[in-house]
N, C-alpha and C positions, 0 to 999 in steps of 0.2 A: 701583706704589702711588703713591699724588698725593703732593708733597714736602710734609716737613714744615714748617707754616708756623710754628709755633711754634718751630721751630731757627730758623729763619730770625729770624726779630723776636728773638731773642735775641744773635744778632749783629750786628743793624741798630741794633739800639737801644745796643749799645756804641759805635758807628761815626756817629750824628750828631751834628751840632754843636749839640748843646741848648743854649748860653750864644750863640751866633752868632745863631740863631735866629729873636733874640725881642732882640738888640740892637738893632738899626733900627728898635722899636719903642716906645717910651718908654710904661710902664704904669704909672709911680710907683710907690711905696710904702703901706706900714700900709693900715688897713681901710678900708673902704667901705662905706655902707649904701646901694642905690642905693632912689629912689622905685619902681620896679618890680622886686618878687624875679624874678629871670628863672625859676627853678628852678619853684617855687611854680605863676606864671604858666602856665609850660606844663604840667604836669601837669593843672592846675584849666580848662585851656582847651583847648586842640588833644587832648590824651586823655585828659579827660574826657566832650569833645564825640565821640568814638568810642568809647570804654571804661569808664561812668565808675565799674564795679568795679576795673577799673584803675587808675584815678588815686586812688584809695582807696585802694589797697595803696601804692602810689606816694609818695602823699601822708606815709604811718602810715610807711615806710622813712627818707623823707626826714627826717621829726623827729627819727629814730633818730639816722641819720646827725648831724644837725647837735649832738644832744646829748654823740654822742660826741663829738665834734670840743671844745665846749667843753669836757670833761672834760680831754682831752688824753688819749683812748685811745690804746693804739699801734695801728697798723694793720695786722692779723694774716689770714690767711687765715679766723679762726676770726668774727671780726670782720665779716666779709664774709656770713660765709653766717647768720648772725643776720639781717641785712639782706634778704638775699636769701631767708629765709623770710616775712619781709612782703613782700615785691614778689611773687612768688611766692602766698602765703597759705596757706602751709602748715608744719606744725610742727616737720619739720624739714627740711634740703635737704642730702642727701650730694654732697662732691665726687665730680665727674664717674670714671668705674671704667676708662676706656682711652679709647681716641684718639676726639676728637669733629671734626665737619664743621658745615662751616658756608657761605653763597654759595654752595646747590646743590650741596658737595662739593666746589667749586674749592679752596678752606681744609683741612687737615687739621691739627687740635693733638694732636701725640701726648702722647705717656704716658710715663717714665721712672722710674724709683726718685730722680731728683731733683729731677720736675717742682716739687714740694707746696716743699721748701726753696727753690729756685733763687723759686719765687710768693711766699714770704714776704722775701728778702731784698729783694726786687723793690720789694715793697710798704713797706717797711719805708726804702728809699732813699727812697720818695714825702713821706716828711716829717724826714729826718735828711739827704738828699745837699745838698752847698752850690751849688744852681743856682735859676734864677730859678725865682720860682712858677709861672710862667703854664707851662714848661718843665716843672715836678714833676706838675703837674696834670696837663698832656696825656698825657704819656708816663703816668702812672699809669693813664688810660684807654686806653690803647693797651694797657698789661700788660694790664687784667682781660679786655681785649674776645681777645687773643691766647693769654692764659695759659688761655681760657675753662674757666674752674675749677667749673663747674655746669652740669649737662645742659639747663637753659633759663634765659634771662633777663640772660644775659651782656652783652648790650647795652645795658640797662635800667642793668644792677650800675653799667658800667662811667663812665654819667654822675653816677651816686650817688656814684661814689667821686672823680672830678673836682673835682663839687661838695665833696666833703666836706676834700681838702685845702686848698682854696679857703674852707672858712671858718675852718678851724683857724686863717689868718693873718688873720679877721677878715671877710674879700670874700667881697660877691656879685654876681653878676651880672647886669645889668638884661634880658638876651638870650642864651640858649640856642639857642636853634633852628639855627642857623647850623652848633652843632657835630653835629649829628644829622645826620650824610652817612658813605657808605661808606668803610671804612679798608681797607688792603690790609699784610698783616706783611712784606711784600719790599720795602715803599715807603718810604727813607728819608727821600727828599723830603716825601713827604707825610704823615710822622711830625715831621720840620723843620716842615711848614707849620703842622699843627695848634697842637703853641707859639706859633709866631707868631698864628693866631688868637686862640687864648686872650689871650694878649699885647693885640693889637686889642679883644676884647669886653671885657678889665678897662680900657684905658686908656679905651675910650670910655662904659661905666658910670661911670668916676671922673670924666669931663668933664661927665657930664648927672647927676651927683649933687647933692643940695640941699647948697649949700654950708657952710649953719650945719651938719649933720646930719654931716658929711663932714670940718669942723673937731675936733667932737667924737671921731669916732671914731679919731681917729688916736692918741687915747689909750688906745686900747683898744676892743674890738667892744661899741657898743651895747646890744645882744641879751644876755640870760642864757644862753638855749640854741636859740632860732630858736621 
């Protein structure tokens, strides 16, 4: 049977240097409003231009997401799949019932009596562990895309959820696309590198942000709820 890659990313992810990461990388601090929502942008544009009942759902999650965020929801499994019934477009979305595949079946995420708790503490460090954001964020999309807690759309979830710790601290980012490439659960390196990009997309959204816009916000996010 194909190894389990969710065992795996679950020791991988204890074993990188998520604060090393993303130090060689200077990203600042407090919030950001950049001139282009990256988030937004791409959904309303690369798929919309392919999907654009897609990007509808896309779209209707994303507010979701950003509302929770100003609420200060925690971030629950349960949490998740509210979301993932608009992206989706349906009423409701049961987590996954045994071991799912993914990359042609190279991937296998099993199933355990502790997947569902071991996914929530997981998600639950994405906005309570004391490591850098750009750090909390990726690694949070690494969990959903590996913990893949729903029989489709895991993909989709797991930049929703990226984005959504990213605004809890206020930030957005001017450019996504960059993060939308294949991840691998045995790849420390390339779980380290994702940080660091996140790292790179907020420092260089903070550098092409309007300045006035970008003084204010450091006193807090702008936005009421996106």
């Amino acid at each position: 049977m194909t190894t389990d890659a969710l065992a795996q990313w679950c020791r991988i992810r204890e074993q990188v240097d998520w604060t090393g990461a993303v130090a060689a990388r200077p990203h600042g601090t407090g919030p950001v409003q950049p001139y282009v929502d990256g988030l937004l942008a791409w959904y309303d544009g690369p798929v919309r231009h392919r999907d654009p009942e897609r990007a509808d759902r896309l779209l209707a999650a994303l507010a979701r997401t950003r509302a929770d965020a100003a609420r200060r929801a925690p971030l629950t499994p349960a949490l998740l799949a509210g979301w993932q019934s608009l992206v989706l477009g349906t009423a409701e979305v049961p987590f996954r019932q045994g071991d799912a595949f993914a990359k042609r079946g190279r991937e296998r995420y099993g199933l355990t009596p502790r997947t569902w708790r071991d996914f929530a503490t997981c998600l639950r460090q994405a906005t309570e562990a004391p490591l850098p954001l750009p750090s909390r964020a990726a690694r949070v999309y690494l969990d959903v895309a590996f913990f893949h807690p729903f029989p489709d759309g895991n993909a989709r979830l797991s930049l929703l959820a990226l984005g959504h710790v990213l605004e809890r601290e206020g930030v957005r980012l001017d450019e996504v696309g960059p993060l939308r490439t294949t991840r691998y659960a045995d790849d420390a390196e390339g779980a380290a590198d994702l940080a660091a990009l996140v790292a790179v997309l907020l420092r260089d959204t903070r550098r092409r942000a309007p300045a006035t816009v970008e003084g204010l916000t450091r006193a807090g996010p702008p936005w009421p709820g996106g």
